[in-house]
VEXVO-745768 format. One record per residue (C-alpha): x, z, y negated; residue number from 1; residue in three letters. Coordinates in nm, 2 decimals. Layout:
% residues N
<pt><px>X</px><pz>Z</pz><py>Y</py><num>NUM</num><residu>ala</residu></pt>
...
END
This chain:
% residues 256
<pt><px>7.70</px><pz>-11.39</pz><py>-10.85</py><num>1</num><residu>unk</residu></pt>
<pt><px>7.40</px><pz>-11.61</pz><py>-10.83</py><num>2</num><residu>unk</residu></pt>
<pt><px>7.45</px><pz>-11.64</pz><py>-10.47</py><num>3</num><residu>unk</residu></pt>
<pt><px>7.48</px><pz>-11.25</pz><py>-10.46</py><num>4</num><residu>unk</residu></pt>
<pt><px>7.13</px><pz>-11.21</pz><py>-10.65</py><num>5</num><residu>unk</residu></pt>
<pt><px>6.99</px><pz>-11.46</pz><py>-10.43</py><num>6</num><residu>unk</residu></pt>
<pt><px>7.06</px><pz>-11.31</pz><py>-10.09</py><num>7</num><residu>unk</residu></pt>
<pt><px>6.91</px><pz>-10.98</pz><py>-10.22</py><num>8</num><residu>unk</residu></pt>
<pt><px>7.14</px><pz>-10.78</pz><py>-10.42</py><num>9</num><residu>unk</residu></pt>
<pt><px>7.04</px><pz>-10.65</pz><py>-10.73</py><num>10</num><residu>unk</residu></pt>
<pt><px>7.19</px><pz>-10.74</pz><py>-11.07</py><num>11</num><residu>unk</residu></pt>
<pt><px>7.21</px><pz>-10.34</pz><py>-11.13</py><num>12</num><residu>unk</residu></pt>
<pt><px>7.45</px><pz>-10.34</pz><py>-10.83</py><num>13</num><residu>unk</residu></pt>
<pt><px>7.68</px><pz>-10.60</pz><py>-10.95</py><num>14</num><residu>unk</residu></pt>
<pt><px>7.94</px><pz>-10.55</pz><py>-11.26</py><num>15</num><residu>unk</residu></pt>
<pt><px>8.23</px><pz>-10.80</pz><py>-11.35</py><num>16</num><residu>unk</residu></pt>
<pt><px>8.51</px><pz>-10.81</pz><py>-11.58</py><num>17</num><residu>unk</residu></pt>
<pt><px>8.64</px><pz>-11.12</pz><py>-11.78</py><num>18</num><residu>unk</residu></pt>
<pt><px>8.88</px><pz>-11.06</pz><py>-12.01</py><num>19</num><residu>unk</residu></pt>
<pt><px>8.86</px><pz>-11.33</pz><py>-12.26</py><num>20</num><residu>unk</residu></pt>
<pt><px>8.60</px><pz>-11.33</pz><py>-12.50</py><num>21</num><residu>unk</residu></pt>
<pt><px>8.45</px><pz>-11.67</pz><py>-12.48</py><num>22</num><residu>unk</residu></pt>
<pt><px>8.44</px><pz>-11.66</pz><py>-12.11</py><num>23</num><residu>unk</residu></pt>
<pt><px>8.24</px><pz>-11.33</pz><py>-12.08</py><num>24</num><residu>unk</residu></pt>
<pt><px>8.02</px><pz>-11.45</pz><py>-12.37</py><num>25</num><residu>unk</residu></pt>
<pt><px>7.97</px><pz>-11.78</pz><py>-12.13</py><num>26</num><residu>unk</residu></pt>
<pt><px>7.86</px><pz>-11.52</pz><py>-11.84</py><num>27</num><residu>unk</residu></pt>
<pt><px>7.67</px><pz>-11.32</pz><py>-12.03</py><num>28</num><residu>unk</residu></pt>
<pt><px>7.42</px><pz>-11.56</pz><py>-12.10</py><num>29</num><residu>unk</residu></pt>
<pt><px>7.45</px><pz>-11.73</pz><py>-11.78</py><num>30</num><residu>unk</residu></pt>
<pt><px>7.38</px><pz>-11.35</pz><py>-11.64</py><num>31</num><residu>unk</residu></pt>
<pt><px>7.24</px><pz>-11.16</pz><py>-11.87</py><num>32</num><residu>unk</residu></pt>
<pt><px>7.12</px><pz>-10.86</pz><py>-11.66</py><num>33</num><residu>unk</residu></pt>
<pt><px>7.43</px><pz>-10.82</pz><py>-11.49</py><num>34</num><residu>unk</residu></pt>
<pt><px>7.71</px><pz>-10.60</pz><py>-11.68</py><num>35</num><residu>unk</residu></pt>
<pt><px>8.03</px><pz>-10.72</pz><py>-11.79</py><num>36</num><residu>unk</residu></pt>
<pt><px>8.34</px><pz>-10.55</pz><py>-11.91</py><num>37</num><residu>unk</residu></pt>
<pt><px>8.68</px><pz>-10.64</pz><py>-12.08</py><num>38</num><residu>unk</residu></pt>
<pt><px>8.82</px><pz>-10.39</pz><py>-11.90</py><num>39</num><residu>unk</residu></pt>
<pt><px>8.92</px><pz>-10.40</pz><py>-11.54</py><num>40</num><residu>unk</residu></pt>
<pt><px>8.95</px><pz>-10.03</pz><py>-11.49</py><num>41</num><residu>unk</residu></pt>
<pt><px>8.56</px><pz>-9.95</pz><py>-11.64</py><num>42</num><residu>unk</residu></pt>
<pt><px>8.46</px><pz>-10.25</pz><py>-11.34</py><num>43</num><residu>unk</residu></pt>
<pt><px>8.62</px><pz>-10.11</pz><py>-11.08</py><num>44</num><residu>unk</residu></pt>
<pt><px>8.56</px><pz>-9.70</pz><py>-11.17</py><num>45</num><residu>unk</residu></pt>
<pt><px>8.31</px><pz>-9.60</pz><py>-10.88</py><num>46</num><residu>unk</residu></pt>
<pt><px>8.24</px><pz>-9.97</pz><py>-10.71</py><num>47</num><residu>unk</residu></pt>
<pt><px>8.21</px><pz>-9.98</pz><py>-10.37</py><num>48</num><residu>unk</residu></pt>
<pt><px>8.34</px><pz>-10.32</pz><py>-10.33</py><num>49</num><residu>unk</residu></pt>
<pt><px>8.62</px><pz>-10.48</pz><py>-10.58</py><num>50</num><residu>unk</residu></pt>
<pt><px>8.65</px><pz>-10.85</pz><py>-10.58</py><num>51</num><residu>unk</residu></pt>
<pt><px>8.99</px><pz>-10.92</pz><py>-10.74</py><num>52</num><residu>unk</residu></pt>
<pt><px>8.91</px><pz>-11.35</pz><py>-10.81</py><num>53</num><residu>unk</residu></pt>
<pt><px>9.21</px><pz>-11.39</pz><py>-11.03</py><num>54</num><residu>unk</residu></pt>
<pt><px>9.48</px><pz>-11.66</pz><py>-10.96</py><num>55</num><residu>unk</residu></pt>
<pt><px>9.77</px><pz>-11.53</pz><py>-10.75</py><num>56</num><residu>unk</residu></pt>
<pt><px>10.01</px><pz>-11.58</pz><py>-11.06</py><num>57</num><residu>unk</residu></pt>
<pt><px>9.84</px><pz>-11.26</pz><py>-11.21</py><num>58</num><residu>unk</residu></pt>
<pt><px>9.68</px><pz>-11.06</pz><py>-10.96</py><num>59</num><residu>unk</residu></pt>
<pt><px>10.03</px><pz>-10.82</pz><py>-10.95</py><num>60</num><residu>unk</residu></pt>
<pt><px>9.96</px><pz>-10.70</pz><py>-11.24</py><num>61</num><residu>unk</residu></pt>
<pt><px>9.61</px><pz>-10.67</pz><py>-11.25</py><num>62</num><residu>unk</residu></pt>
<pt><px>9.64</px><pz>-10.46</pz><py>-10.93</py><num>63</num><residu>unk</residu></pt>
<pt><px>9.98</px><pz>-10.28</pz><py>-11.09</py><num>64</num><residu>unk</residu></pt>
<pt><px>9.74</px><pz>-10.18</pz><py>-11.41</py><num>65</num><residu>unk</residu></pt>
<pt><px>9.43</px><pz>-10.05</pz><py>-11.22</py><num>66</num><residu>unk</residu></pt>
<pt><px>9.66</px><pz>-9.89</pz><py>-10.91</py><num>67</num><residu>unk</residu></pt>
<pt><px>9.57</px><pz>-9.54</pz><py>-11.06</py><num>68</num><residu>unk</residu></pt>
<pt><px>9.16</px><pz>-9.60</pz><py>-11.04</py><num>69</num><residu>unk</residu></pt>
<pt><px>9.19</px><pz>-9.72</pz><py>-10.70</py><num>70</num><residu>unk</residu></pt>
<pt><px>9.39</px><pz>-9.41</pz><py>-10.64</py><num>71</num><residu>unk</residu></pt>
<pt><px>9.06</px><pz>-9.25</pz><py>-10.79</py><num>72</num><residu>unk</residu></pt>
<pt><px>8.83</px><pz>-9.46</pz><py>-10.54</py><num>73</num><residu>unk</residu></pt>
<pt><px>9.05</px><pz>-9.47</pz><py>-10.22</py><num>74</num><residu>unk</residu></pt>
<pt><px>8.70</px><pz>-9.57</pz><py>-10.00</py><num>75</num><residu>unk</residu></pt>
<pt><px>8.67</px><pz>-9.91</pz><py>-10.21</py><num>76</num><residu>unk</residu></pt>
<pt><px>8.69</px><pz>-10.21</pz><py>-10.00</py><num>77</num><residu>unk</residu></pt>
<pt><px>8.90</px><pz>-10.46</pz><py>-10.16</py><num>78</num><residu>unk</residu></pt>
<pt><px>8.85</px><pz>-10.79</pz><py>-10.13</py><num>79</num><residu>unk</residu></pt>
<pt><px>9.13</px><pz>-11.07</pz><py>-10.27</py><num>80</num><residu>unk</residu></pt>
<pt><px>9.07</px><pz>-11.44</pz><py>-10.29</py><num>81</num><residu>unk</residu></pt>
<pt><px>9.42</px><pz>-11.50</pz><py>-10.45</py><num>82</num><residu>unk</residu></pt>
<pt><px>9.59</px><pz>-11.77</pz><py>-10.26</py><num>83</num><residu>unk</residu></pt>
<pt><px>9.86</px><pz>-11.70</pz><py>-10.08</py><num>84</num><residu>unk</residu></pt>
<pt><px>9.91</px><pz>-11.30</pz><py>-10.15</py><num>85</num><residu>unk</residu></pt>
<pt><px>9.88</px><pz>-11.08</pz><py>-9.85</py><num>86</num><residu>unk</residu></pt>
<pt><px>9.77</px><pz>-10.75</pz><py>-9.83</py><num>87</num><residu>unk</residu></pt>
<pt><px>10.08</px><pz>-10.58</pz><py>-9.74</py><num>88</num><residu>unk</residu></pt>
<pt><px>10.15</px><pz>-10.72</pz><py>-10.14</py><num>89</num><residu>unk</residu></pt>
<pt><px>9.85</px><pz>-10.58</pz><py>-10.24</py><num>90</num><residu>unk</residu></pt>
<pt><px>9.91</px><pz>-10.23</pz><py>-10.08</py><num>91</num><residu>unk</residu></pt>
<pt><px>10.27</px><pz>-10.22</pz><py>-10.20</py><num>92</num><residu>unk</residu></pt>
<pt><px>10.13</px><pz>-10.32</pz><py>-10.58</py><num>93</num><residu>unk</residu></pt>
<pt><px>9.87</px><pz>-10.02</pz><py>-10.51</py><num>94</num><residu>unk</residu></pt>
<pt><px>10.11</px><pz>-9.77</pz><py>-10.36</py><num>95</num><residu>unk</residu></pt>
<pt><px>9.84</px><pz>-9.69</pz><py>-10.14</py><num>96</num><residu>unk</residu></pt>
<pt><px>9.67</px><pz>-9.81</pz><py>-9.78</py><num>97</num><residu>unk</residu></pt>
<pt><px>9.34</px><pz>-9.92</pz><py>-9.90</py><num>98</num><residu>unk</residu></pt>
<pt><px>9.12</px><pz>-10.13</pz><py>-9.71</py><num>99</num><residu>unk</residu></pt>
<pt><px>9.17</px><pz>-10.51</pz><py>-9.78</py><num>100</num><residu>unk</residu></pt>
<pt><px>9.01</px><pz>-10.81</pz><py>-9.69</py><num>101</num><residu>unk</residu></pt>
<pt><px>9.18</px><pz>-11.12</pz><py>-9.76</py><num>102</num><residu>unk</residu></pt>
<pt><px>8.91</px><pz>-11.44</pz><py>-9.83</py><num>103</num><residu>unk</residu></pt>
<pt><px>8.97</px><pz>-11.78</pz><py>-9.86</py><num>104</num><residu>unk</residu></pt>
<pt><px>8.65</px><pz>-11.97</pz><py>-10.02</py><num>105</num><residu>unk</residu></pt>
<pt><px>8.63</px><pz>-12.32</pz><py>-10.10</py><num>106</num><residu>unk</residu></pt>
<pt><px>8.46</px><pz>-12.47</pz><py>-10.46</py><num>107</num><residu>unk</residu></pt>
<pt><px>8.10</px><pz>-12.58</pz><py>-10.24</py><num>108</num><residu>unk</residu></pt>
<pt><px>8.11</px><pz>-12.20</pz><py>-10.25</py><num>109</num><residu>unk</residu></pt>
<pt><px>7.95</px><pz>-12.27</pz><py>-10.59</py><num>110</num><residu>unk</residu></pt>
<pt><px>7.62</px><pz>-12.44</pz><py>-10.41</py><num>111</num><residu>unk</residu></pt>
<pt><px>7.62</px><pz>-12.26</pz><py>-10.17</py><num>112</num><residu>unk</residu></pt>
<pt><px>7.73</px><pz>-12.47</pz><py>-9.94</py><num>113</num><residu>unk</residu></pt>
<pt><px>8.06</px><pz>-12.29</pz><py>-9.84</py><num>114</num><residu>unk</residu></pt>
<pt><px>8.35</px><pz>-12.25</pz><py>-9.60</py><num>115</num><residu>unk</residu></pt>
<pt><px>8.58</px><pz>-11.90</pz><py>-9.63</py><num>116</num><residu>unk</residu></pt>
<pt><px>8.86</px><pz>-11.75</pz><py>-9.40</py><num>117</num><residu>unk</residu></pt>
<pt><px>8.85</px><pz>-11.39</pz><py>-9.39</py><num>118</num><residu>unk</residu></pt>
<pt><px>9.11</px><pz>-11.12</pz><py>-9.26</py><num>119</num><residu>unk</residu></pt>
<pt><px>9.10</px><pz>-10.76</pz><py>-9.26</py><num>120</num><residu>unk</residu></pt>
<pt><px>9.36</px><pz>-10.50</pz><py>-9.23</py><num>121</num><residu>unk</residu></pt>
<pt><px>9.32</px><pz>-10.23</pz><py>-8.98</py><num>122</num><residu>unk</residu></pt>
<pt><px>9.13</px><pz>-9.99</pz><py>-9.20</py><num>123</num><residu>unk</residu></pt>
<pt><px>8.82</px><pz>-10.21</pz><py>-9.28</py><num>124</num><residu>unk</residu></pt>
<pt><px>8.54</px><pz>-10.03</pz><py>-9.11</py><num>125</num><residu>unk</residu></pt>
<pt><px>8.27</px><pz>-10.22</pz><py>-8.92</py><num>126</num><residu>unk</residu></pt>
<pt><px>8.06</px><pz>-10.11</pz><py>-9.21</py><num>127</num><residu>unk</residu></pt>
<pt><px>8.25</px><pz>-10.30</pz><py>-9.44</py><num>128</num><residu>unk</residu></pt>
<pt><px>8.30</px><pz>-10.59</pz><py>-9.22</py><num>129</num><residu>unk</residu></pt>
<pt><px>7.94</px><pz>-10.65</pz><py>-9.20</py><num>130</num><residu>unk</residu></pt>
<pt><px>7.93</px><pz>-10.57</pz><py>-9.59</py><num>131</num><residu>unk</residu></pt>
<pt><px>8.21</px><pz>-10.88</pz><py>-9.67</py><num>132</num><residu>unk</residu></pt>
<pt><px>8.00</px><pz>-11.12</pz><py>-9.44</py><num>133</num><residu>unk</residu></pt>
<pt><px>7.68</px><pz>-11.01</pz><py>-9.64</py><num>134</num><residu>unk</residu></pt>
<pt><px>7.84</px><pz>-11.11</pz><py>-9.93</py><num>135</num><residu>unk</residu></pt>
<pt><px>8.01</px><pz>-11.43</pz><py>-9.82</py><num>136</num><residu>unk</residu></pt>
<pt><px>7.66</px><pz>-11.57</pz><py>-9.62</py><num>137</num><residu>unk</residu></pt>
<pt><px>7.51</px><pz>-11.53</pz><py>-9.96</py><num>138</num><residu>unk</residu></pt>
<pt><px>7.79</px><pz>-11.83</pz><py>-10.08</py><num>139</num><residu>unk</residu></pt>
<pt><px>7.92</px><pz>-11.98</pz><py>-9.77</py><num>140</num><residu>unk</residu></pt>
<pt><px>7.75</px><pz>-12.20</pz><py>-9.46</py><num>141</num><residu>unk</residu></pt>
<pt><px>8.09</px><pz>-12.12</pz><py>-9.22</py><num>142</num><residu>unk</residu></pt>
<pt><px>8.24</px><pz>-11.79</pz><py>-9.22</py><num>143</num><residu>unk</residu></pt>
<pt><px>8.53</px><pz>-11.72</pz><py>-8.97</py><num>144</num><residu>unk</residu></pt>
<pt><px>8.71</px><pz>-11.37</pz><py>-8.93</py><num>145</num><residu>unk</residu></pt>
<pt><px>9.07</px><pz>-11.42</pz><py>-8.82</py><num>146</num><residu>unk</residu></pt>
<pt><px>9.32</px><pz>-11.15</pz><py>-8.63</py><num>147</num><residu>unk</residu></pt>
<pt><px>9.65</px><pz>-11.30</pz><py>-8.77</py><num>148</num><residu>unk</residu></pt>
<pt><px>9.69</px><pz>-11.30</pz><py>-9.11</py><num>149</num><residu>unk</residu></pt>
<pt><px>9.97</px><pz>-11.55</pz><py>-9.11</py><num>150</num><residu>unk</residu></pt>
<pt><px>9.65</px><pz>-11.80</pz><py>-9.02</py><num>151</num><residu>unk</residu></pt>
<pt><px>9.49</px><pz>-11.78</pz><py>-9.37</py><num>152</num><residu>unk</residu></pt>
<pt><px>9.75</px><pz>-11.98</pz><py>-9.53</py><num>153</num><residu>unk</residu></pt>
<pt><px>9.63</px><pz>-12.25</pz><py>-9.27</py><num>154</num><residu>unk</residu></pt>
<pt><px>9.26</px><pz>-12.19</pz><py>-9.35</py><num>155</num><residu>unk</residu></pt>
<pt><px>9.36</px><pz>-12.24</pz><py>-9.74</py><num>156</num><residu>unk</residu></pt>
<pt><px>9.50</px><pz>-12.54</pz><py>-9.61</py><num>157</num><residu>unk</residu></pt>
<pt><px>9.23</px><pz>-12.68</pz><py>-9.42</py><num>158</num><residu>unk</residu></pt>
<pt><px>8.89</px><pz>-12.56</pz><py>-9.65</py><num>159</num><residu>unk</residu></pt>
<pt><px>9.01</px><pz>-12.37</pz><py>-9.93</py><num>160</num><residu>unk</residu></pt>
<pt><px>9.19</px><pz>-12.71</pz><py>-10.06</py><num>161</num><residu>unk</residu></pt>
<pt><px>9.00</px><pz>-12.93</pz><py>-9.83</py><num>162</num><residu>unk</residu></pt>
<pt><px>8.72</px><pz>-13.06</pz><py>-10.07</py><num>163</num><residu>unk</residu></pt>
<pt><px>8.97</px><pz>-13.19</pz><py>-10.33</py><num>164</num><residu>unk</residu></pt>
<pt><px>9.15</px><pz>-13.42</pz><py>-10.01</py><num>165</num><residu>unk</residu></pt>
<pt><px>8.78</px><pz>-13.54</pz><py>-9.99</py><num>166</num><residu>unk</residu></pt>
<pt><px>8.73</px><pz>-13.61</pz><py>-10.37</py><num>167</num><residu>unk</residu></pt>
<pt><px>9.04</px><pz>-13.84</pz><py>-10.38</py><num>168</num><residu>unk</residu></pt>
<pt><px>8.94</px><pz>-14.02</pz><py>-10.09</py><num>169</num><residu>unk</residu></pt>
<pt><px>8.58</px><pz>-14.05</pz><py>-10.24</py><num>170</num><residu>unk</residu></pt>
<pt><px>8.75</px><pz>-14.19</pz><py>-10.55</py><num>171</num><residu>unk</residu></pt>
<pt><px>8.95</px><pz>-14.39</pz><py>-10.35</py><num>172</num><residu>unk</residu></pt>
<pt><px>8.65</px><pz>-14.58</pz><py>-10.16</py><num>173</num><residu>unk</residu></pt>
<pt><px>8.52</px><pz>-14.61</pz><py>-10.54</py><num>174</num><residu>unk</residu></pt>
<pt><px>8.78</px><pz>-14.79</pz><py>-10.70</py><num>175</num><residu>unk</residu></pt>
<pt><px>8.80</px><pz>-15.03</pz><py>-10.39</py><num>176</num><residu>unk</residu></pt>
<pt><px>8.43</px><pz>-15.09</pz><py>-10.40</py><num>177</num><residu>unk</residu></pt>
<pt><px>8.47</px><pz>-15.17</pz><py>-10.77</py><num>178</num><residu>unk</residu></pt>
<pt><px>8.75</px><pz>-15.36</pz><py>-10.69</py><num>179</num><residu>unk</residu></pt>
<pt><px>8.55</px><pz>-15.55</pz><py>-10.46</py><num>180</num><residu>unk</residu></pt>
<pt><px>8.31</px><pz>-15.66</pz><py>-10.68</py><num>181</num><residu>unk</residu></pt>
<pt><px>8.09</px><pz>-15.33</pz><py>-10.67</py><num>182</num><residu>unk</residu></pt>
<pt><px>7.96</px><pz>-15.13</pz><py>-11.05</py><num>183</num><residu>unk</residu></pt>
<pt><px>8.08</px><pz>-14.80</pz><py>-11.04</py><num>184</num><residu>unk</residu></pt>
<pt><px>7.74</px><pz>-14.67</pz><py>-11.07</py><num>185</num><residu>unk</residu></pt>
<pt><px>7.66</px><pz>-14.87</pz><py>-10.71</py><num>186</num><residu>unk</residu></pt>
<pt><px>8.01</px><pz>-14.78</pz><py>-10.54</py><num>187</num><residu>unk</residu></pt>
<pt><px>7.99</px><pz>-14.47</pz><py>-10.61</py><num>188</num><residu>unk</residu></pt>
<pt><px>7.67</px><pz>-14.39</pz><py>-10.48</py><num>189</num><residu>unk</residu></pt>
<pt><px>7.72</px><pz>-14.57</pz><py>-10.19</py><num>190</num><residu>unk</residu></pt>
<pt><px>8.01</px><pz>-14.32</pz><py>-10.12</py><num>191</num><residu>unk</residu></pt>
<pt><px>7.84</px><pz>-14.03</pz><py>-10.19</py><num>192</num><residu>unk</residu></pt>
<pt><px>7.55</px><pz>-14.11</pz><py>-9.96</py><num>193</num><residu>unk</residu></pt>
<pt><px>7.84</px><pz>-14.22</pz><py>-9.71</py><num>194</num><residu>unk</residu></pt>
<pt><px>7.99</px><pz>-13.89</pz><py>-9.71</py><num>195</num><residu>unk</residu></pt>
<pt><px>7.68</px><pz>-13.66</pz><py>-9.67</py><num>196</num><residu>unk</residu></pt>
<pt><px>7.53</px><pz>-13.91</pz><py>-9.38</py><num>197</num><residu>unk</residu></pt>
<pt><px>7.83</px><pz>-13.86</pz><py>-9.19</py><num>198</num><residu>unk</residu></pt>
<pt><px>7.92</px><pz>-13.48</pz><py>-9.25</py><num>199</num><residu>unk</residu></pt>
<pt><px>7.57</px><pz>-13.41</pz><py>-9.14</py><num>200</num><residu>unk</residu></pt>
<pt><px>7.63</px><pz>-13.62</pz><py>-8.82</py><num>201</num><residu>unk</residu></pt>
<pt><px>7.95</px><pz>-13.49</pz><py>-8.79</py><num>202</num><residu>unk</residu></pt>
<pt><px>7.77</px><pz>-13.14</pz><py>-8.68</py><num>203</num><residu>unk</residu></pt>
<pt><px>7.61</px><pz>-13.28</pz><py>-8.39</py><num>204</num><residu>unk</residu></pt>
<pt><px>7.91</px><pz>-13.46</pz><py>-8.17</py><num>205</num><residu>unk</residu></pt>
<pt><px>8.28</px><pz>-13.41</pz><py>-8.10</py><num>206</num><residu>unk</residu></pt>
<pt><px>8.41</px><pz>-13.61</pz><py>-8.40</py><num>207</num><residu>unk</residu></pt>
<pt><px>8.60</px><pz>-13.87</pz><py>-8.23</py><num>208</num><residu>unk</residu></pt>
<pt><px>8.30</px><pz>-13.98</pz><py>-8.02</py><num>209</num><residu>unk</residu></pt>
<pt><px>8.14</px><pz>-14.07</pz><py>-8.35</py><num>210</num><residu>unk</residu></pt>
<pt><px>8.44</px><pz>-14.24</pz><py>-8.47</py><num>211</num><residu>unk</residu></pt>
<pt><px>8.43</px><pz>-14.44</pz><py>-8.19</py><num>212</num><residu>unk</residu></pt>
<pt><px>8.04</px><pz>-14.54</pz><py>-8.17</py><num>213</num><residu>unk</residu></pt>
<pt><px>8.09</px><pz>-14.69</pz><py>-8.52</py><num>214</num><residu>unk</residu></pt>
<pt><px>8.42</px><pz>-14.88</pz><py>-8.46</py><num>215</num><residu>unk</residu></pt>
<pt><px>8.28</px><pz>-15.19</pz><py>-8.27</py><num>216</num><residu>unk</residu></pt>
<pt><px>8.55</px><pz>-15.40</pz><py>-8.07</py><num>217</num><residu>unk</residu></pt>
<pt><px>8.69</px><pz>-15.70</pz><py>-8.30</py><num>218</num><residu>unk</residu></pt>
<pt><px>8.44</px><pz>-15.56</pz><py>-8.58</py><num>219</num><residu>unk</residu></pt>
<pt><px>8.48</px><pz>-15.45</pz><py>-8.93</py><num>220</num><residu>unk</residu></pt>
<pt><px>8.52</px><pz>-15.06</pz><py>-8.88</py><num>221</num><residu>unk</residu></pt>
<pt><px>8.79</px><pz>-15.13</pz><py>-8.67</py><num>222</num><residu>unk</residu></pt>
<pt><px>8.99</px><pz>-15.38</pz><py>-8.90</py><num>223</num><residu>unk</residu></pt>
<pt><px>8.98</px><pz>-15.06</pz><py>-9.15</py><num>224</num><residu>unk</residu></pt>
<pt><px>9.05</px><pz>-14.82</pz><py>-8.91</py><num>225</num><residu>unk</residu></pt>
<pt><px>9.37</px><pz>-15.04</pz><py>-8.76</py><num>226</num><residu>unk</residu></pt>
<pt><px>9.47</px><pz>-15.06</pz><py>-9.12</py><num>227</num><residu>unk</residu></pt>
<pt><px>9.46</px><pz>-14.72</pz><py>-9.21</py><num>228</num><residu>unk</residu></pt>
<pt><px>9.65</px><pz>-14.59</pz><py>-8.89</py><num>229</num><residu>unk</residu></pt>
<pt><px>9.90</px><pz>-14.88</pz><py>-8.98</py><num>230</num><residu>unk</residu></pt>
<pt><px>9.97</px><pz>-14.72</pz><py>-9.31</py><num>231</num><residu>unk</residu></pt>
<pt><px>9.98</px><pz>-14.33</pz><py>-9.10</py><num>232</num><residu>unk</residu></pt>
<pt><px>9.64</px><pz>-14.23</pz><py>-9.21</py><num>233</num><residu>unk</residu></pt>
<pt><px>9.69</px><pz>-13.93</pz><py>-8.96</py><num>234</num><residu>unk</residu></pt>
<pt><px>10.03</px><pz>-13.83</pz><py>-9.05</py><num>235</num><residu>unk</residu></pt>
<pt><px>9.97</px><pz>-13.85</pz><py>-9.41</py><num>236</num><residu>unk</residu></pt>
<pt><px>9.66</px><pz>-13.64</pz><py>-9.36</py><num>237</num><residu>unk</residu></pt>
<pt><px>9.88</px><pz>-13.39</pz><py>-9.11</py><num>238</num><residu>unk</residu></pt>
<pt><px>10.16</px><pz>-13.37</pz><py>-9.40</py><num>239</num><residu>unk</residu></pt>
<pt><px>9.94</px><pz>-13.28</pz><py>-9.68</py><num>240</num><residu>unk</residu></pt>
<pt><px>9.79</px><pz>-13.01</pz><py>-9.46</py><num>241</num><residu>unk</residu></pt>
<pt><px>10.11</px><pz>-12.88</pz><py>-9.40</py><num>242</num><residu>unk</residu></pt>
<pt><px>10.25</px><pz>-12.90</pz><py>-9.77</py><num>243</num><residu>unk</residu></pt>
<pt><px>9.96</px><pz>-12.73</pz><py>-9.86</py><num>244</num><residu>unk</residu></pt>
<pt><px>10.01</px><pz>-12.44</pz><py>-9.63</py><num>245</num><residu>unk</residu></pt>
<pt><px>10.38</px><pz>-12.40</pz><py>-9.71</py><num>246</num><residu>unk</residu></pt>
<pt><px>10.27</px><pz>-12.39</pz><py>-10.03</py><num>247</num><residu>unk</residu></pt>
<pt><px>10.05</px><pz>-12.09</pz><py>-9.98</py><num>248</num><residu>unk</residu></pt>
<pt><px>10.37</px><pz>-11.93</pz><py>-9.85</py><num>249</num><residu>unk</residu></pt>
<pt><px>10.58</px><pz>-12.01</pz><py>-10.18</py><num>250</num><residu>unk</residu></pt>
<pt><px>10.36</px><pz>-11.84</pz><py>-10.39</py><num>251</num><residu>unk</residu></pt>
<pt><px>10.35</px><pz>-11.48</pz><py>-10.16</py><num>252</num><residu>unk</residu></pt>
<pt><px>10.75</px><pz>-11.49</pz><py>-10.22</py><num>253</num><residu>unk</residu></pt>
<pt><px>10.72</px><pz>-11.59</pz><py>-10.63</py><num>254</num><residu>unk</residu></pt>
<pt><px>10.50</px><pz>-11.31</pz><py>-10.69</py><num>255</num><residu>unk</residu></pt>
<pt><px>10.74</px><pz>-11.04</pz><py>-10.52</py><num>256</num><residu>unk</residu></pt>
END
């Protein structure tokens, strides 16, 4: 919602619901001009745009117990980031064809420094196209529309889990450095400068022409690099990819 105010919407415009008491007291005073709700069906009652951000494992009966106010608001754009549901679940949950736009985000979302997936069913006007890439430029760096839905569990995949394959190889490169005689105060530093150096680089050349300018014959770089391939560095990279995208898949069938 910060990134929303940010990019010029008005706290007057925006309305969320959260539940649990704690929680919405948290928000409240993290945005206090922006009204909340413990009640989904008062948030969505006349919105143009619904956000359902709710973990996949509930959003069936979220939608289930608000179907009859969507009924109410059939022009509402809907917008799920719930992991693995698609919007043929959604519409079934609904008993309705509403327009849905299925997102994908990633946690540097959260800075602003985010990657999201987005796909639309049939029904999403242009209007509301360029309304969900208003609202995802206000959060996101990189946002890509696909035309097969069955693609978004790959995008979850790739970015939606992507930072956290990052933070274990960040730890990873920390522990070693401590491990080679490094504090963790200096290791990890090191890493972190590591990391945003070369994703910034990484936007200016094909990324295995970079690769290679570092790795110097008989050199350092390239004892590390020999050793990771050794141990199937790519493979184990491909496999997690994949595991996490059949995952995505798993939880569209538990939730039927």
């Amino acid at each position: 919602m910060a990134g929303l105010q940010s990019n010029g919407h008005p706290p007057s415009s925006l309305r969320y619901s959260e539940p649990l008491e704690e929680r919405r007291n948290y928000m409240k005073t993290k945005y206090p001009h922006i009204i909340s709700y413990n009640d989904n069906a008062k948030t969505i009652q006349g919105s143009d745009v619904v956000v359902l951000a709710v973990k996949p494992q509930v959003l069936r009966s979220v939608v289930s117990a608000t179907s009859s106010v969507f009924a109410k608001n059939p022009s509402a754009l809907i917008i799920s980031i719930a992991g693995g549901i698609t919007t043929k679940d959604i519409r079934i949950w609904l008993n309705a064809q509403s327009a849905i736009v299925r997102c994908m985000p990633n946690t540097p979302c959260l800075i602003g420094q985010g990657a999201v997936g987005l796909y639309a069913t049939e029904n999403v006007s242009r209007e509301q196209r360029e309304t969900t890439k208003s609202i995802m430029d206000s959060i996101a760096k990189q946002v890509s529309w696909f035309d097969q839905e069955s693609l978004m569990d790959t995008v979850t995949a790739v970015s939606g889990s992507g930072p956290a394959y990052f933070f274990l190889m960040m730890e990873a490169m920390q522990n070693a450095g401590v491990q080679a005689g490094l504090s963790p105060e200096v290791a990890k530093a090191l890493v972190l400068q590591t990391c945003i150096g070369a994703a910034q680089m990484a936007g200016t050349e094909d990324l295995a022409t970079l690769r290679q300018k570092v790795t110097s014959p008989n050199g350092t770089t390239e004892a590390a690099i020999r050793s990771l391939e050794s141990n199937k560095f790519s493979k184990i990279i491909k496999e997690a990819v994949f595991a996490a995208r059949d995952r995505g898949k798993e939880l569209s069938k538990e939730t039927k």
